[in-house]
C-alpha positions in Angstrom: -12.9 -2.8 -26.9 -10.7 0.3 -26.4 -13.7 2.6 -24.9 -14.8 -0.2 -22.8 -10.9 -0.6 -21.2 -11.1 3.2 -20.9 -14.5 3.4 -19.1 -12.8 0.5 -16.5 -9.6 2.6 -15.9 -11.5 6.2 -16.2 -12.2 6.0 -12.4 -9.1 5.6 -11.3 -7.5 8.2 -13.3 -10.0 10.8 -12.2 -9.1 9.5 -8.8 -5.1 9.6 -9.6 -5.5 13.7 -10.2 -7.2 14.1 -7.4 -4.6 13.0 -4.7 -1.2 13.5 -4.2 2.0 11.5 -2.0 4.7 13.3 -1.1 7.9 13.7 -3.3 9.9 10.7 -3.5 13.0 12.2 -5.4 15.4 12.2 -2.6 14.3 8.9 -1.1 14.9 7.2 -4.5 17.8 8.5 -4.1 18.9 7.4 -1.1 17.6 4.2 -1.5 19.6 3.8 -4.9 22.9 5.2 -3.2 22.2 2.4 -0.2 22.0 -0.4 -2.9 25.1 0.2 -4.3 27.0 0.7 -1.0 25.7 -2.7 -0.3 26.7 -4.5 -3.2 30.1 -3.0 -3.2 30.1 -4.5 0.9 28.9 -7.8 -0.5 32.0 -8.4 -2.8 34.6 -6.8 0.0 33.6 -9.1 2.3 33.2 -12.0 -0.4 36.2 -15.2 0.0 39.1 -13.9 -2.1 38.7 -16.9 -4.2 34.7 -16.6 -4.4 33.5 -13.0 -5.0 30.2 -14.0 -6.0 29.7 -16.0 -2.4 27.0 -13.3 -1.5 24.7 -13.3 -5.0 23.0 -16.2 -5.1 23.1 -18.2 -2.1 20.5 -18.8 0.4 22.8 -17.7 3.3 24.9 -14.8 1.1 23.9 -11.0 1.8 22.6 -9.8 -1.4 20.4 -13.2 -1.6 18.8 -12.2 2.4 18.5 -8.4 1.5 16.3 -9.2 -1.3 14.6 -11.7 0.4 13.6 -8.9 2.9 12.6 -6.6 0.4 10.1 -9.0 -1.1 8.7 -9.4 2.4 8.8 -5.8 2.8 6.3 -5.8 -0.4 4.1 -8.2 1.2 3.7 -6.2 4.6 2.9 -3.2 2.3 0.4 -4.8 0.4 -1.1 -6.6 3.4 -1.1 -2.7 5.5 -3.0 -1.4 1.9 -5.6 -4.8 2.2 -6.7 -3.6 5.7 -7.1 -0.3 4.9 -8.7 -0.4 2.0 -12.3 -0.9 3.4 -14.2 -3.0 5.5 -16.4 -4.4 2.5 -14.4 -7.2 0.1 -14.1 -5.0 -2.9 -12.0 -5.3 -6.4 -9.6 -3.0 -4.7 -9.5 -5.3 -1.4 -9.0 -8.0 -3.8 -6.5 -6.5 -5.8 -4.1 -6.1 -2.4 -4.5 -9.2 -1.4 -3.7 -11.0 -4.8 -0.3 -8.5 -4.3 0.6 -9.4 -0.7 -0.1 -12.9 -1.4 2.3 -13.2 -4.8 5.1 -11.3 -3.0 5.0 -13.4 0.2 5.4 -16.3 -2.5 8.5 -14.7 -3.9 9.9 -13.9 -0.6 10.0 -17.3 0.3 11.0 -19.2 -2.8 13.9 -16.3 -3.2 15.1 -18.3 0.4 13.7 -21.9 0.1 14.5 -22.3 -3.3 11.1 -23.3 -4.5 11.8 -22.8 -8.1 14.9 -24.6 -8.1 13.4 -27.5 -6.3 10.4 -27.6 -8.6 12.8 -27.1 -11.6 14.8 -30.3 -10.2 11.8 -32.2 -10.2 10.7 -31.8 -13.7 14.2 -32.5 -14.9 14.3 -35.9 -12.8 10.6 -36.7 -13.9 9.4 -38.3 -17.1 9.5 -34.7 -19.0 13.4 -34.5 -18.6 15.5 -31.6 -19.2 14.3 -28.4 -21.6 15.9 -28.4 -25.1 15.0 -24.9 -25.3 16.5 -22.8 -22.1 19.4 -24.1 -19.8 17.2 -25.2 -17.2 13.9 -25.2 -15.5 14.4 -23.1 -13.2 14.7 -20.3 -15.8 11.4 -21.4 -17.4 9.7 -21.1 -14.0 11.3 -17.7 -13.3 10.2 -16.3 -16.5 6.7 -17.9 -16.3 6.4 -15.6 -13.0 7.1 -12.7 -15.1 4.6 -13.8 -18.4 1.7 -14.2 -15.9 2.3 -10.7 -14.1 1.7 -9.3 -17.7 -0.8 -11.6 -18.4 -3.1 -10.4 -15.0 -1.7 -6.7 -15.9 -5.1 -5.6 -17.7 -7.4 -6.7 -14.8 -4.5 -5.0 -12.1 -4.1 -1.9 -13.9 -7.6 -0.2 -13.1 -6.3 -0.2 -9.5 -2.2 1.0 -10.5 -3.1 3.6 -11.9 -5.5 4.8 -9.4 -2.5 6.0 -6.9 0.1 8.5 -8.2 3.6 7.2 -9.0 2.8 4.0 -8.3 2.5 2.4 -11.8 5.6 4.3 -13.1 7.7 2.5 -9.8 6.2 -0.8 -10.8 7.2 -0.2 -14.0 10.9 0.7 -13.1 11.0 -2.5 -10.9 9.6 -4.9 -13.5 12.3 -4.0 -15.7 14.9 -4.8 -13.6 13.4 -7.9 -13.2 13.4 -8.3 -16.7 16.9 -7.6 -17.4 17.9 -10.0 -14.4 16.3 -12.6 -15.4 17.6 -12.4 -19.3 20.8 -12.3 -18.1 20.2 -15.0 -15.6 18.6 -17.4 -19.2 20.9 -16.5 -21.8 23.9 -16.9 -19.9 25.0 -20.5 -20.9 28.6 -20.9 -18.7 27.6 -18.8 -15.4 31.2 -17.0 -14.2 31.1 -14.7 -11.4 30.6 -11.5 -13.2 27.4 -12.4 -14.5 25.9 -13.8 -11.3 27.2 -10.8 -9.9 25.8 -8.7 -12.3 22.2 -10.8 -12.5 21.7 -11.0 -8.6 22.7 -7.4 -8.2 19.8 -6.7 -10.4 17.2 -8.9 -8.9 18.7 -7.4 -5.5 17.4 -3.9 -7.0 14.6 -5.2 -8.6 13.3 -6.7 -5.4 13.8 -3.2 -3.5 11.8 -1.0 -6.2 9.1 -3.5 -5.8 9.1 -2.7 -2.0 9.3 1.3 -2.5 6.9 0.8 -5.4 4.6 -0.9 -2.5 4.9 1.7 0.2 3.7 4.3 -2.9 1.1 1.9 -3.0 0.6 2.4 0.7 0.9 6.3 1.0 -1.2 6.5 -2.2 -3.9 4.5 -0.4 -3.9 6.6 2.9 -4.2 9.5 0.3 -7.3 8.7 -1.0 -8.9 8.1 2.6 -7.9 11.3 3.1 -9.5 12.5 -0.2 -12.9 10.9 0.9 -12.9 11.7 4.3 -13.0 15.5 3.1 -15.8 15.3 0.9 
């Protein structure tokens, strides 16, 4: 089972030596310094009696920022789709299963779907969960369980581009530690939704600069076969 899994990812890590992206140290950087700076805005310019007002909300700041980065993921994986060939390949296929998921996520993050489809289990015949505080955390998590559960057909075409997998990687663990802070807190005060929305806000923008890696890795690797 192990050689067979190897012989599906050997391409791509044949492919993954032979191209390169430019350095992205100093835009990680940057992009790091920029969240921060606009979290710290986001509580200055918060209600005096509501500091959180920006995490959380649909019309709050940190809640439209991430919003855009999760659109900014789609629009990377859609510009990766188009470019990956003219033919509907695996790869094709692989983009298009990305840009479609993230354009989910960038609207439920402002329309609330999870929350609404939460509501309506809890109001239907299944009522509330005994196990976690609400639905919406079941649904929330269920988004993360099936990423990991699709990870072994995605990861022949991850770790084809350079960087790209280890950004992913990065990105999904923010997600992971906002949404454990977002179930196991059982009386939300406004240091934790601070603290949980701050880290969806950067999980949300590593999964856009893990994207345009994506992107760049993608325009590498025309490159690479247009010399041959």
């Amino acid at each position: 089972m192990k050689t067979a899994f190897y012989q599906k990812i050997k391409p791509a890590l044949i492919l993954r030596k032979q191209i390169s992206i430019q350095s992205i140290l100093l835009p990680l950087v940057f992009l790091s310094i920029f969240l921060v700076s606009y979290i710290f805005m986001a509580l200055q310019l918060a209600p005096e009696n509501n500091p959180a007002f920006h995490f959380g909300k649909e019309r709050g700041y940190v809640t439209a920022l991430s919003a855009i980065f999760l659109a900014m993921t789609s629009g990377f994986a859609w510009g990766a789709f188009f470019l990956s060939g003219n033919h509907f390949s695996s790869t094709k296929f692989f983009w298009l299963f990305i840009a479609l998921a993230f354009g989910y996520l960038a609207l439920d993050e402002l329309m609330m779907f999870h929350e609404r489809i939460g509501y309506w289990i809890k109001m239907s015949n299944v009522g509330p969960t005994e196990t976690f505080r609400n639905w919406n955390d079941v649904i929330v998590i269920s988004y993360g369980i099936l990423a990991l559960a699709v990870l072994p057909l995605l990861l022949p075409h991850i770790l084809k581009y350079p960087k790209f997998g280890e950004m992913l990687t990065v990105a999904f663990i923010f997600y992971c530690i906002h949404t454990a802070i977002d179930s196991l807190t059982i009386k939300k005060t406004f240091g934790s939704i601070i603290i949980e929305e701050s880290f969806k806000l950067f999980s949300s923008a590593f999964f856009s600069f893990s994207m345009l890696i994506g992107l760049l890795g993608v325009v590498a690797s025309l490159r690479h076969e247009n010399r041959e």
